[in-house]
C-alpha positions in Angstrom: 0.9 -20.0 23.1 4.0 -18.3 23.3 4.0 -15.3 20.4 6.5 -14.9 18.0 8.9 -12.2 18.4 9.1 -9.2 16.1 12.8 -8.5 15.6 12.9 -4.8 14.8 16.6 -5.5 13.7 15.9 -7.2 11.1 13.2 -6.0 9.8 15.1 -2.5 9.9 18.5 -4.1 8.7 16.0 -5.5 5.3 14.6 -1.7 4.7 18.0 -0.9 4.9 19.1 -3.2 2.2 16.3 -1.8 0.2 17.3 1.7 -0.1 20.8 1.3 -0.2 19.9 -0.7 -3.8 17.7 2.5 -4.2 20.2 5.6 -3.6 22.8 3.3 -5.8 20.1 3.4 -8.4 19.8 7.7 -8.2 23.5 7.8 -7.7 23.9 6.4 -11.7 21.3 9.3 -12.0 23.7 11.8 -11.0 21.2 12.2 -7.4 22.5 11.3 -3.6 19.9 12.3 -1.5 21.2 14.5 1.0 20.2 14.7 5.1 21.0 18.3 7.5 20.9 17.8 10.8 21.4 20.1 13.7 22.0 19.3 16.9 22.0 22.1 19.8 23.7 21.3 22.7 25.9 18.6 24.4 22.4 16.2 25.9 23.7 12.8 25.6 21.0 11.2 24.2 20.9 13.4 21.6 24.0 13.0 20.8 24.3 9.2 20.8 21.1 9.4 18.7 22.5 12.0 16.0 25.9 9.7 15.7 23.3 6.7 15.0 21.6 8.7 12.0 25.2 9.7 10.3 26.3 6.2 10.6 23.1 5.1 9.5 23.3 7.7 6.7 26.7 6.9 5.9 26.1 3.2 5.8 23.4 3.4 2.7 24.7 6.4 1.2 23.0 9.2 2.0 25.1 12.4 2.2 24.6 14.0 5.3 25.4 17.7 6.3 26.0 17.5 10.2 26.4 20.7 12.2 26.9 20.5 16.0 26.2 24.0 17.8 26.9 24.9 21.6 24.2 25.6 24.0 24.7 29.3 23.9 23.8 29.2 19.8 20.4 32.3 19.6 17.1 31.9 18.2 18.0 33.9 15.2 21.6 31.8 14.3 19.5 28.6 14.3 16.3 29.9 12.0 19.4 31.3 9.7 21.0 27.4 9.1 17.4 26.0 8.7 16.8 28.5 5.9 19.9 28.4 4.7 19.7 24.0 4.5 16.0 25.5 3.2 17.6 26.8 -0.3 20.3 24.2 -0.5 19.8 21.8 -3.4 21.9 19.3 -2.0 19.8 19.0 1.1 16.6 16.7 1.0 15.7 16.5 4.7 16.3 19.0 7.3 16.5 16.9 11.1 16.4 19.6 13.9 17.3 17.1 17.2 14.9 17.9 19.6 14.4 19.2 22.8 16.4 21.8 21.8 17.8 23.7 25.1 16.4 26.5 27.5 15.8 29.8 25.5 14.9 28.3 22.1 11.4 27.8 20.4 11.4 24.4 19.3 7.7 25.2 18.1 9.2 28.1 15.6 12.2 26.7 14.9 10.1 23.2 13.3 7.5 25.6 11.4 10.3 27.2 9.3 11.4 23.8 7.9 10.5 23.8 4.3 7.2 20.9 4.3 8.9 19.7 1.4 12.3 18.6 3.3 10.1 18.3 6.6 11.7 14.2 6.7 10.4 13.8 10.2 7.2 14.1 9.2 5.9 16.9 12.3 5.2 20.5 10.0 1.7 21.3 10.3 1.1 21.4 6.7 2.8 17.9 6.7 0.0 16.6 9.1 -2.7 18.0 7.7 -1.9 16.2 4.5 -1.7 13.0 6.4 -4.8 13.7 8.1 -6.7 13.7 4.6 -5.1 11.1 3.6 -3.0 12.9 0.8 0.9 12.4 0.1 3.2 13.3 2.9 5.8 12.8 5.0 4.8 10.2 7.3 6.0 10.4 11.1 8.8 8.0 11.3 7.8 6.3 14.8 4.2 5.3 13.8 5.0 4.6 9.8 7.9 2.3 11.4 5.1 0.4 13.5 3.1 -0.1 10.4 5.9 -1.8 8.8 6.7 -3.5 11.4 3.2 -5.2 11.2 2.8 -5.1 7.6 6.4 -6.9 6.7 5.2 -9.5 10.0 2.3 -10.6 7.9 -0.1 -9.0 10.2 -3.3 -8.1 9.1 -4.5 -4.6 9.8 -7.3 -4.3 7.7 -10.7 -4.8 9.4 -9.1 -4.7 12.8 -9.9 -3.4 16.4 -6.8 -1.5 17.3 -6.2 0.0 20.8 -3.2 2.7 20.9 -2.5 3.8 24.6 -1.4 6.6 24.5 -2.5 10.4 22.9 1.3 12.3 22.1 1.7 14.1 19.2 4.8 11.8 18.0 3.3 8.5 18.0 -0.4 8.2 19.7 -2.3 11.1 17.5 -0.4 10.1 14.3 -0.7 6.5 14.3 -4.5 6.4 14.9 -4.7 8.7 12.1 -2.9 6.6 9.4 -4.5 3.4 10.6 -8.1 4.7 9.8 -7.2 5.6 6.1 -9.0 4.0 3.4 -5.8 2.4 2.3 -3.7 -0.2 2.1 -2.2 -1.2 5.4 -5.1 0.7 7.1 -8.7 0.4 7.1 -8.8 -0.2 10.9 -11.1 0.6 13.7 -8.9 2.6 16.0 -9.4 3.3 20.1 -6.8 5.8 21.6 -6.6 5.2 25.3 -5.6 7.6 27.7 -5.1 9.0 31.6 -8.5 9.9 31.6 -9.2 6.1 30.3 -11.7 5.0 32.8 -11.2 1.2 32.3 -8.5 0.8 30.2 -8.6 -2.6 30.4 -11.9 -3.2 28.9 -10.9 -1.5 25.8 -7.6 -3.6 25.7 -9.4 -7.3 26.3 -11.3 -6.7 23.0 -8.1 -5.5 20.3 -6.6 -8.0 17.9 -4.1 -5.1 17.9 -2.2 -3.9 21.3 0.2 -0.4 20.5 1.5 0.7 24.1 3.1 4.3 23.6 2.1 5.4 27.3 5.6 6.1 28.6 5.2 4.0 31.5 6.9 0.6 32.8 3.4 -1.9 32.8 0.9 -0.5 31.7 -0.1 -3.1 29.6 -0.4 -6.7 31.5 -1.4 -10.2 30.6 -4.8 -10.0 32.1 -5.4 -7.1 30.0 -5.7 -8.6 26.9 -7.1 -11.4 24.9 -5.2 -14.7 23.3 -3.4 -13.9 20.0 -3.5 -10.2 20.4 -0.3 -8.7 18.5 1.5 -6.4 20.8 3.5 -3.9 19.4 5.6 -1.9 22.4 6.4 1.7 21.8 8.0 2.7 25.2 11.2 2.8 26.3 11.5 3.4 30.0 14.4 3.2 32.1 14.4 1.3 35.6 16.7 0.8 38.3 18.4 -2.8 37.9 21.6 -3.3 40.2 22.6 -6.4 38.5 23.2 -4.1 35.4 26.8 -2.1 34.9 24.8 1.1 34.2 22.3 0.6 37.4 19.5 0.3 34.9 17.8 -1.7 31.9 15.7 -0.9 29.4 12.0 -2.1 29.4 9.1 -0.7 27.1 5.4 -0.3 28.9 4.2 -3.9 28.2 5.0 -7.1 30.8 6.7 -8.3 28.1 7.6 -12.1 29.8 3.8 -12.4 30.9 2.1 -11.0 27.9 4.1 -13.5 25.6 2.3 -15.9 26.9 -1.0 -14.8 25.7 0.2 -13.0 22.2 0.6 -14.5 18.8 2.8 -11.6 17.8 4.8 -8.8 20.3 8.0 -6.1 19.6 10.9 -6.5 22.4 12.0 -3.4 24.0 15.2 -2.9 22.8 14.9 -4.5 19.9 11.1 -3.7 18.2 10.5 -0.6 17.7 13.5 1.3 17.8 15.9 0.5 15.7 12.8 1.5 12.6 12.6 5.4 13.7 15.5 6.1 11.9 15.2 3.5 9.0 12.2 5.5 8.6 13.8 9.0 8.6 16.5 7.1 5.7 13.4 6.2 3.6 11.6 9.8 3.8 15.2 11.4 3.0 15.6 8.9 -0.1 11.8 9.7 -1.2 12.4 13.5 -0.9 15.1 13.3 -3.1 13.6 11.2 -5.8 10.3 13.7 -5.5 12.9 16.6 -6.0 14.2 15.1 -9.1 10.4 14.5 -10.6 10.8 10.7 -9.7 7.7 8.7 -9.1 7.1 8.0 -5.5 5.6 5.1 -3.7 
């Protein structure tokens, strides 16, 4: 068996599709849903992952208020833009790029986000409606895996899933939506961990894989079953001399191995990535429609 190969472009690229047809819709409405962001700082990463969302933005139509500040920018000038994007009607999501540099409270700076433009899914009172299963803003890395599955014809319901991995961005979330009692859920859920004695044995017995560990193989072929779907979270950079940059990407799954064994597995790049931001597109589109007293999915 050699499993077939979730292409997280494409599957992002048809979401894409989607709610650009949607925001035209709103826009013959008189609405265009409307994204801050704030970035703090010159970290590349950050900023080659802002200029993805305002293309992205730009690209199905969302308008999307961008402000750059330098390192130097005080507690108290960032928490006055947040409440300022807070009371601005154009504004449907608020996106503060973390980490945020040395000196700033990321943790305060994330709680004064009105819930109701909290697009990334991460205000407390934002998780504890997810947690209860009411309507919220979803996080975008785990809501992009259950697409991912769900648009792959996967079936979640009834299954034994194993998440390895516990953050508060992807591990602690996803178990949580998988165990609702709803659609695209229903599943029996294991979280694996450092303190996992025998990782392994918890592994062997999923229909459903989700690495979000961090690390370079830490999922391998003899650790799971035939036709287990993997779905590969991590990103991890290794040395690769062979490679301009002196490095490749890989994710924390032996992907060439494992696809042997799998009837279904993400790439790394390539799976997972490329739906974090589709995702942040569709919570911004949804915030907007819910501001205008538009029914929501």
């Amino acid at each position: 068996m050699t499993a077939q190969i979730i292409d997280g472009k494409q599957v992002a690229a048809d979401m894409r599709v989607e709610l650009k047809e949607q925001v035209a819709k709103l826009k013959e409405k008189g609405i265009v849903p409307g994204l801050g962001v704030i970035l703090v700082g010159e970290d590349p990463a950050s900023k080659s992952y802002v200029t993805a969302k305002e293309r992205a933005c730009e690209d199905i139509g969302i308008y999307s208020d961008n402000n750059r500040l330098p390192a130097e920018t005080s507690q108290e000038e960032l928490m006055a833009l947040v409440e300022k994007m807070n009371k601005d009607p154009k504004i449907n999501g608020i996106l503060v790029q973390l980490p945020l540099p040395k000196g700033l409270n990321e943790a305060e700076v994330l709680l004064a986000i009105d819930p109701v433009k909290d697009v990334d899914g991460f205000h407390p009172v934002n998780v504890g409606k997810m947690v209860v299963g009411e309507k919220a803003f979803l996080p975008c890395t785990p809501h992009g895996v259950i697409q991912l599955l769900k648009r792959s014809g996967v079936t979640i319901e009834g299954s034994e899933v194993v998440i390895v991995g516990r953050s508060n961005i992807v591990g602690k979330p996803l178990a949580n939506m998988l165990i609702q009692k709803k659609p695209n859920a229903n599943a029996t859920v294991t979280v694996c961990h450092t303190r996992t004695k025998d990782l392994a044995y918890h592994t062997k017995r999923a229909d459903i894989v989700i690495a979000a560990a961090g690390r370079p193989n830490t999922v391998t072929a003899d650790m799971i079953k035939e036709g287990v779907v993997v779905i590969d979270v991590g990103v991890n950079r290794v040395e690769d001399a062979t490679k301009k940059r002196g490095y490749r990407l890989v994710g924390d799954v032996d992907f060439e191995a494992v696809k042997e064994k799998a009837s279904f597995i993400t790439p790394v790049p390539g799976g997972v990535g490329p739906m974090t931001i589709t995702m942040l597109l569709y919570n911004t589109v949804e915030s907007a429609k819910k501001a205008a007293g538009i029914e929501v999915e």
